[in-house]
Residue, then its C-alpha position, 0 to 999 in steps of 0.5 A: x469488519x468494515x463497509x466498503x462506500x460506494x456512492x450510487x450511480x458512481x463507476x466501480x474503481x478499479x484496484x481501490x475503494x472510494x471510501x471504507x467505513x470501519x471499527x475497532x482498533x486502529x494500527x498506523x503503519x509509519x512510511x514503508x520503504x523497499x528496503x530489506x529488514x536490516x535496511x539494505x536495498x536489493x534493488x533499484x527497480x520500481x517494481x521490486x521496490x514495491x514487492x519489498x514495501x508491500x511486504x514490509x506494511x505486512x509485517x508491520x500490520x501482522x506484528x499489530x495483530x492483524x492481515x493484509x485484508x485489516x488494511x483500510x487505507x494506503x498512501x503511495x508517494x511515488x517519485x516517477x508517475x510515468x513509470x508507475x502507470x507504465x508499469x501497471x500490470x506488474x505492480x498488480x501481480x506483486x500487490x496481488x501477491x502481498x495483499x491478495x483482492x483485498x483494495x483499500x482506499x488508496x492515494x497515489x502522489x508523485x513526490x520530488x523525493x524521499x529521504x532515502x537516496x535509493x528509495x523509489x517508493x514509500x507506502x503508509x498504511x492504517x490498519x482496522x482490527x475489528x472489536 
């Protein structure tokens, strides 16, 4: 399916691979959100908010053919850094959640802001289906 890079001598990430090599067909999730499939928000907690972008790469991935363990690379863009990292246990039990061990290569940035009011994270996502 795909080989996860790790240079020699380098310290194991944790949560993330440093780099992934992979081939087939290519599944590009447009930024995600944590708002419901009708576009609601059900919360304004960073957490939930992350549990409901988590699902929604899901099911745009599965509507593509393909599995959370598909995904190569994510992008976070974050509006409180702070409050990720203080957060970072219950993050891992919702991601954990959605995406099961899987850890693909990840960027984490903190932005001034999104363009829905409410929204607090948004992920975008490339997915690999093995040919």
């Amino acid at each position: 399916m795909f080989e996860v890079l790790q240079p020699p001598g380098w310290a194991k990430p944790s949560g993330y691979a440093n780099g992934i090599a992979a081939r087939g067909k290519m599944i590009f999730i447009a930024g995600q959100i944590g708002w419901n499939e009708q576009c609601k928000f059900e919360s304004d907690d960073l957490v939930d908010q992350i549990g409901q972008t988590l699902k929604n790469v899901d099911a745009v991935v599965r509507a593509g053919g393909a599995a959370p363990e598909h995904i190569v690379s994510m992008t976070w863009f974050l509006l409180d850094r702070k409050e990720y990292s203080a957060r970072l246990k219950e993050i891992g039990v919702v991601y954990r959640g959605v995406m099961g061990r899987h850890f693909p290569t990840m960027t984490a940035l903190q932005v001034s802001g999104l363009v829905e009011d409410r929204a607090k994270v948004e992920i975008q996502a490339i997915a690999m289906i093995p040919d």
